[in-house]
N, C-alpha and C positions, 0 to 999 in steps of 0.2 A: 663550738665557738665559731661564729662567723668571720670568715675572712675578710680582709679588707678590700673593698671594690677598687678596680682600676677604674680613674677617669677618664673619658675620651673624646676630648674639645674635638669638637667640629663630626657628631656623633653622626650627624643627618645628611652630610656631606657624599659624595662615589666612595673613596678609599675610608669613610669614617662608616658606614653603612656596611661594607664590607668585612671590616673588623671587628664591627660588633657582631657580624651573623655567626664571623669565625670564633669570637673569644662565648658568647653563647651555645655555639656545638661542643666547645670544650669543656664547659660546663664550668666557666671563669666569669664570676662575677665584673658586672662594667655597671658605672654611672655615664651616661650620655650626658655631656653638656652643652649645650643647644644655645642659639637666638632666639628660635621661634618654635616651640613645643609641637604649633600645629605639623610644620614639617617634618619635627621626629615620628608623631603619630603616624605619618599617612607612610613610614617605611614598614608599619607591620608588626615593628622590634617591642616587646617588651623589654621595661624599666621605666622605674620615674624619673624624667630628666631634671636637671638643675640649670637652671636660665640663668646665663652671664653674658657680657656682652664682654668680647676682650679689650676694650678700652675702658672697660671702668675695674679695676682693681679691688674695689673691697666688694661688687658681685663673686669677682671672679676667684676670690679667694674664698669665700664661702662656699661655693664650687666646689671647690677642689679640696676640703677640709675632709682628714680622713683618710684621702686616699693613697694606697698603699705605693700605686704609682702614677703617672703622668703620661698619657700618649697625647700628640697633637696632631690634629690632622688638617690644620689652619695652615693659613698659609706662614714659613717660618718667620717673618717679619713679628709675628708678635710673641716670637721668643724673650727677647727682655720681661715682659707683663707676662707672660708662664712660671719663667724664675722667678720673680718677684712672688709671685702667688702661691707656688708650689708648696705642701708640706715639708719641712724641714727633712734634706735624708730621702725623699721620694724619687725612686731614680726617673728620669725623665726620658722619654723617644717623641723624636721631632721630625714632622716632615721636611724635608729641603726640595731640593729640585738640582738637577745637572745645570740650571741655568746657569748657577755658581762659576762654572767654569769658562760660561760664554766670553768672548772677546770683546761684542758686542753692549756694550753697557744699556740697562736699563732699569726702570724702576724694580720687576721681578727679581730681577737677578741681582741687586743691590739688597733688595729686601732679604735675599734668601744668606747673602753671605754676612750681614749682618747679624741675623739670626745664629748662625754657624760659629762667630765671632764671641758672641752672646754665652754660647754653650761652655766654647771651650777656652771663655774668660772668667767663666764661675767656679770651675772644676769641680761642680758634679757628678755623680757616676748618670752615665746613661752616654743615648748615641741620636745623633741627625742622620737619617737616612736621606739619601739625595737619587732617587728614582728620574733615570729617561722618562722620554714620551709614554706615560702612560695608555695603553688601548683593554678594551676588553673590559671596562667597568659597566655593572648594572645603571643604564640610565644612560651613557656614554654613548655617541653615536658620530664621535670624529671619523673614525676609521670608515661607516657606512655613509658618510656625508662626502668622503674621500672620491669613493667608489661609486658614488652617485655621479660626482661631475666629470669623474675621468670615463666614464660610458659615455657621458655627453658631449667629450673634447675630443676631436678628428687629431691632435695631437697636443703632446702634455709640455710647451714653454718650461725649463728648468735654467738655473743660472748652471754652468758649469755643467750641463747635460746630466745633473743629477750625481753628479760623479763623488759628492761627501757621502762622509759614513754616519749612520743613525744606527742605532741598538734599542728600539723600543722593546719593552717587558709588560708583562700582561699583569693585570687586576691581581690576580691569582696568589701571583709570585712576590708582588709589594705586599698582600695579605698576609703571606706568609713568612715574610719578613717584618714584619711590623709583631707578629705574635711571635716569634722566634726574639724579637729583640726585646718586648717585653718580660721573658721567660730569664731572658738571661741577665748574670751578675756582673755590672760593670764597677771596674777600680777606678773609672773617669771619666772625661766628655771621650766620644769617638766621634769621627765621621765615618759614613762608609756608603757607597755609593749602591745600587740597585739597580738592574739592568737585563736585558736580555742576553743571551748565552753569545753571541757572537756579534760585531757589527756588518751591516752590509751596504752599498751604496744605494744613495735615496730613489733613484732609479729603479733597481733592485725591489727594496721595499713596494714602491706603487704598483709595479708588476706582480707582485706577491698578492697585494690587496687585489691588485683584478682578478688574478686566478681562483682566488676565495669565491668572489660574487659571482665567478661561473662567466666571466667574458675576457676577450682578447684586450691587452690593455695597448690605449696607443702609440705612437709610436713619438720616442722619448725628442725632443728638438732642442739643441744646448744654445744657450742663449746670455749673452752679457749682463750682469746684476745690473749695469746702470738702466738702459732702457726697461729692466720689469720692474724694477722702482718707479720710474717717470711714467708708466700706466697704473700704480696702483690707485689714485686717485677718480680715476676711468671707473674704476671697479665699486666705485658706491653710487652712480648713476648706471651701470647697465643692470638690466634686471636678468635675474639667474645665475648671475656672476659669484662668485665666493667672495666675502671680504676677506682681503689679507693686506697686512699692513706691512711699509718697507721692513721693520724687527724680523718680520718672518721671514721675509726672502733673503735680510742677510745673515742669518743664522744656516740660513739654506747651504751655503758657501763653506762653513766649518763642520770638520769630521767631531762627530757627536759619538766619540770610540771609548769603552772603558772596562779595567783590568774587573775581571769581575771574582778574583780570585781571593778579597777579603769577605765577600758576601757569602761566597760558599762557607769560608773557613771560620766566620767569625758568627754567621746567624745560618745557617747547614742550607742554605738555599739553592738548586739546582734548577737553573731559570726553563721552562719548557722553550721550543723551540718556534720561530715566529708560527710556521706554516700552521702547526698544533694550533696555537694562540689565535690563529685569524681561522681557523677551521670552528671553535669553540664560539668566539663570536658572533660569527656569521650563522652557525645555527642555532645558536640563541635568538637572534633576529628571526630568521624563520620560523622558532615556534613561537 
């Protein structure tokens, strides 16, 4: 008898590519469900995908008919139109994001907790994972874009001298929690967050990213949010410059720290460690 495929909205996607390669080594049937077929094509992955667009509801229900469960790798905003679609009884896994928890209001992080809302106003079984700064995905190149411009910078402007905390988690480890959370039997919505093993100051962090890429990282200079807001707009007229937008600099300002002791307990996940994690990377890049 054939098992029932899981589906996996946003199949073509870093973290949806990833879990297809995983849930295929396990030899766990998956439907990819796609925008664009050509783009699932070109990852390599066998299976026939199913084309939905998550704003139109009766695609995206024919999607999803069937299957035995639901993973998203979309962004969680379009958690309502998931529920809605979903097979009756299909437990559901959601991506979220830590932005959830930002101070900082924005569309992302509105989207995400609305989504989270969504979940645990339906009371279905299943769970929204809320993963840090993701680094370390196939296709991903934040981390080596990082490491690019901090070679090139005689010193690295931070607000706060870098002194917040970040807990970035590698590809790896969200893969393996997303296949641990599908595996398991939920009595209801959860949330649970996803994270790196420790937090460290963002400072910290960029010095780690330099010692990865094999150079001395510069030296850190602490500087007031307001003035590095009032030059962002500098930064789309100079050429070689990084865009970054003021959301990003004031998130810079809060510690991005979190308990990672339901992820172990609740999907057996034991986060590798950065150094590992940017070691993995960066010789990826190399070959």
């Amino acid at each position: 008898m054939n098992q029932p495929p899981i589906a996996v909205i946003g199949a073509s996607g870093r973290s949806g590519v990833a879990l297809c390669r995983a849930l295929a080594a396990e030899g766990l049937p998956f439907r990819p469900v796609v925008r664009d077929a050509g783009r699932w094509a070109a990852t390599g992955l066998f299976g026939e995908p199913r084309l939905a667009d998550l704003r139109n509801p009766a695609a995206l229900r024919d999607a999803l008919a069937g299957a035995a469960r639901v993973v998203s790798c979309a962004h969680a905003r379009h958690a309502p139109s998931i529920l809605q679609a979903a097979p009756a009884g299909a437990p559901l896994v959601l991506m979220g994001s830590t932005r959830r928890f930002s101070r900082w209001a924005d569309d992302h992080g509105d989207g995400v907790r609305r989504g989270e809302a969504a979940l645990m106003e339906s009371g279905r079984p299943g769970v929204i994972l809320h993963p840090t700064m993701i680094y370390g995905a196939e296709g991903e190149d934040n981390v080596q874009r990082l490491a690019a411009l901090l070679r090139r910078l005689p010193i690295a402007p931070l607000p706060g001298g870098g002194a917040s905390l970040v807990q970035p988690v590698h590809q790896s480890d969200v893969t393996r929690a997303l296949v641990s959370a599908l595996r398991r039997e939920w009595d209801g919505p959860r949330a649970v967050v996803v994270a790196g093993p420790e937090p460290l100051p963002y400072a910290d962090f960029l010095r780690a990213v330099c010692r990865a890429a094999g150079f001395a990282a510069p030296r850190v200079v602490p500087l007031p949010l307001a003035p590095l807001v009032a030059l962002v707009p500098l930064l789309r007229i100079i050429p070689r410059l990084p865009r970054i937008r003021a959301a990003e600099l004031r998130r810079l300002t809060e510690d991005k720290a979190f308990d990672t002791g339901p992820m172990r307990a609740l999907l057996g996940v034991d986060p590798i460690g950065l150094e590992e994690g940017l070691r993995l990377t960066f010789a990826r890049r190399a070959a």
